[in-house]
N, C-alpha and C positions, 0 to 999 in steps of 0.2 A: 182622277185624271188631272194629271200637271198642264195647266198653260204656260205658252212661253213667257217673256218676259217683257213683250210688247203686245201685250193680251189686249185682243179689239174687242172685248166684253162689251155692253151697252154702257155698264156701270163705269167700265174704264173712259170710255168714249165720253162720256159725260164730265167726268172728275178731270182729264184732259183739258176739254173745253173749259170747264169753268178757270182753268190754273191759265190757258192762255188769255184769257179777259184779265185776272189776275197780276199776270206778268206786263201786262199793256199797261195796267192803270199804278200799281202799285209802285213805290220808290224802290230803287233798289240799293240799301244799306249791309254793309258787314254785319253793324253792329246790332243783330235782330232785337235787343234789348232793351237799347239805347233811347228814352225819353223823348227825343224827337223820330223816331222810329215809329212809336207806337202812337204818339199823337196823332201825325200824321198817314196812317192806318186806319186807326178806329175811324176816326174823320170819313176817308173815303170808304171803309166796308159799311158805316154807318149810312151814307148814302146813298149805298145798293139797298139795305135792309129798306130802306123807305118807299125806294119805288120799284122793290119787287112785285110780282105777281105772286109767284115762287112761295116767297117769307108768307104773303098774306094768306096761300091757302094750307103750308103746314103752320102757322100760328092757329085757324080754324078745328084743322086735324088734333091739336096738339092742348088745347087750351081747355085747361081743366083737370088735363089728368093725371094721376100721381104720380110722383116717382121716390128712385130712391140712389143714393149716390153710389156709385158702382168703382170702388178705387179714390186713384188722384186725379182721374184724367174727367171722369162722363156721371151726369145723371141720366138714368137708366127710365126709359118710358115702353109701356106696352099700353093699346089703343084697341076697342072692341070692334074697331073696323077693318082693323088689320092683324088678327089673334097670329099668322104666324110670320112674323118679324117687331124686332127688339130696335128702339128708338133711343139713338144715344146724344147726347148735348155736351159739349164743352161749357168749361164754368170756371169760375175762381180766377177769371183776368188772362188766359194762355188757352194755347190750342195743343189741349194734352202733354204733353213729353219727347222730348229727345233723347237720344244716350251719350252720356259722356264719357269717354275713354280713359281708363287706366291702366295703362300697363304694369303697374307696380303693382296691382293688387292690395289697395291698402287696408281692408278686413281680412286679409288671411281667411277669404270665404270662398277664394277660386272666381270669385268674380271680378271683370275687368270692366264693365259696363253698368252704369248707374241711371236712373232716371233722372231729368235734369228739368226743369219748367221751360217751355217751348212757348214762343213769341211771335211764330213767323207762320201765317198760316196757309201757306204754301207749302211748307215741311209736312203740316199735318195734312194734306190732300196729297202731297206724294206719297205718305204713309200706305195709303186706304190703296196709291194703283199697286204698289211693289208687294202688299198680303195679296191683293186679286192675283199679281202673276201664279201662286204659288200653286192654290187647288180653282175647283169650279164653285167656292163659298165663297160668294161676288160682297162686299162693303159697298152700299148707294149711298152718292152724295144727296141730302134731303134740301138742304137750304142753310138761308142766315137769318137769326132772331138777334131783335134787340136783347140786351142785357139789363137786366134788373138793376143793376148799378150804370147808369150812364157814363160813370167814370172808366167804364170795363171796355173791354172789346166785346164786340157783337158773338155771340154763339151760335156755333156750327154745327150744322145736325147731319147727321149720317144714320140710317140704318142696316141691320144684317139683318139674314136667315136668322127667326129661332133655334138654338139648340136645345138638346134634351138637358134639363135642370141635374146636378150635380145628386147624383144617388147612389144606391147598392147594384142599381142595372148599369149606370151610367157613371162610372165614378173616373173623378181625374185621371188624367194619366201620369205614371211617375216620370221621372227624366230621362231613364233609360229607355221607357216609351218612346219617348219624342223622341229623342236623339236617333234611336234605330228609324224612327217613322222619316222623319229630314232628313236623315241618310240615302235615303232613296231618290229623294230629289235633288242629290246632290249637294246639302247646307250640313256640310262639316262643324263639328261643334269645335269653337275658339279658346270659350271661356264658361262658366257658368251660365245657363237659360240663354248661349249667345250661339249665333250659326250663320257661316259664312259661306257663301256659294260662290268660289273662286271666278265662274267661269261670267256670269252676272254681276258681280260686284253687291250683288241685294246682302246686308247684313241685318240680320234679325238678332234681337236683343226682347229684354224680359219676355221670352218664349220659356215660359215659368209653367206648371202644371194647372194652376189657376187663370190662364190664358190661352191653354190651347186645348183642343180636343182630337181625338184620335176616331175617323167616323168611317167604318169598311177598311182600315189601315191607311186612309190616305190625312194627311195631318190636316189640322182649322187651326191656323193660328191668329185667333178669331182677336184675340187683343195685346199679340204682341208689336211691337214697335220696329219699322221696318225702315232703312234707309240706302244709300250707296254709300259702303264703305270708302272712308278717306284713304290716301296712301298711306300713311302711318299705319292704318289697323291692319292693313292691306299685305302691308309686307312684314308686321310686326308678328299675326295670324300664321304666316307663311314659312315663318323660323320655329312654327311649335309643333309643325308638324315631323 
């Protein structure tokens, strides 16, 4: 079952809420990048980490247990207190990935969209409501941990539903999958692993066979990267049709 696109989910409702506390305290810079951008970020998300409640009882939840790096974007945590949901953390200084637009296509691999290192962690909490609009496989915001490297920015925890582990019962779905599955909801394919819902502006990008799953035909695109298309992709999208 599709939810619309201003999904009152709990999980949206929350992730919401945290982006307006967010928006209130955070600077607002272009340049998501830019060395005084992220000074003064880390700075104030570091402040929230300290006198969370939040942080202090998934650090408890959380402390000890293995993991293992899942991509570029998450280290990957499961916890015996909660066997069925997948615990994910940002790492390496960014909050996962954006996509950066190429019109030119310059792999001559049919891709226009690349993943780009993401600075702004407001992107990455928009990410999590615009996959919720898509099916009922809700993304919960968990908290903010300190960073093992103090130089770093704080890491952000999110968990999903467990899925079924990648097998001979369960095995990826090809692109053609996807493609027909996101076709039903309207997310016309652009470019390579890319899918554009005219009527939402939601564009989904590495929506790749290792990101998404196919569950009763209705699609999880459990880690592809979701944002509002710009006008350039917008109408660039809209001439290839």
């Amino acid at each position: 079952m599709a939810l619309s696109e201003d999904n009152p989910s709990p999980e949206n409702r929350d992730l919401r809420a945290v982006l307006r506390e967010l928006d209130r305290i955070l600077p607002r810079f272009s340049d998501f990048g830019g060395p005084e951008f992220r000074d003064r970020n880390r700075a104030i998300l570091n402040s929230i980490v300290s006198r969370s409640e939040r942080t202090r009882r998934l650090s408890r939840l959380l402390e000890g247990a293995p993991y293992f790096v899942g991509g570029d974007e998450h280290r990957i945590i499961q916890v015996p207190e909660h066997p069925d949901r997948i615990y994910k953390l940002t790492h390496s200084n960014s909050f996962g990935c954006h996509s950066e637009f190429h019109p030119s296509d310059p792999e001559l691999s049919g891709k226009h969209f690349f993943a780009g290192v993401n600075s702004d962690i407001r992107f990455y909490l928009r990410r999590w409501i615009w996959l919720n609009s898509i099916s009922t496989y809700q993304t919960r915001y968990e908290g903010l941990l300190s960073s093992e490297n103090e130089r770093h920015m704080p890491v952000v925890c999110i968990s999903q539903p467990a899925l079924p582990p990648q097998s001979l019962a369960h095995p990826n779905p090809t692109e053609e999958e996807i493609e027909s599955a996101l076709k039903t909801y309207e997310y016309l394919k652009v470019s390579r692993d890319a899918f554009l819902n005219q009527e939402s502006g939601i564009l989904l990008t590495d929506a790749a066979p290792r990101n998404v799953r196919i569950i009763e035909g209705i699609p999880v695109p459990f880690d592809a990267i979701a944002e509002i298309a710009s006008p350039e992709v917008r109408k660039w999208a809209a001439g290839r049709r």
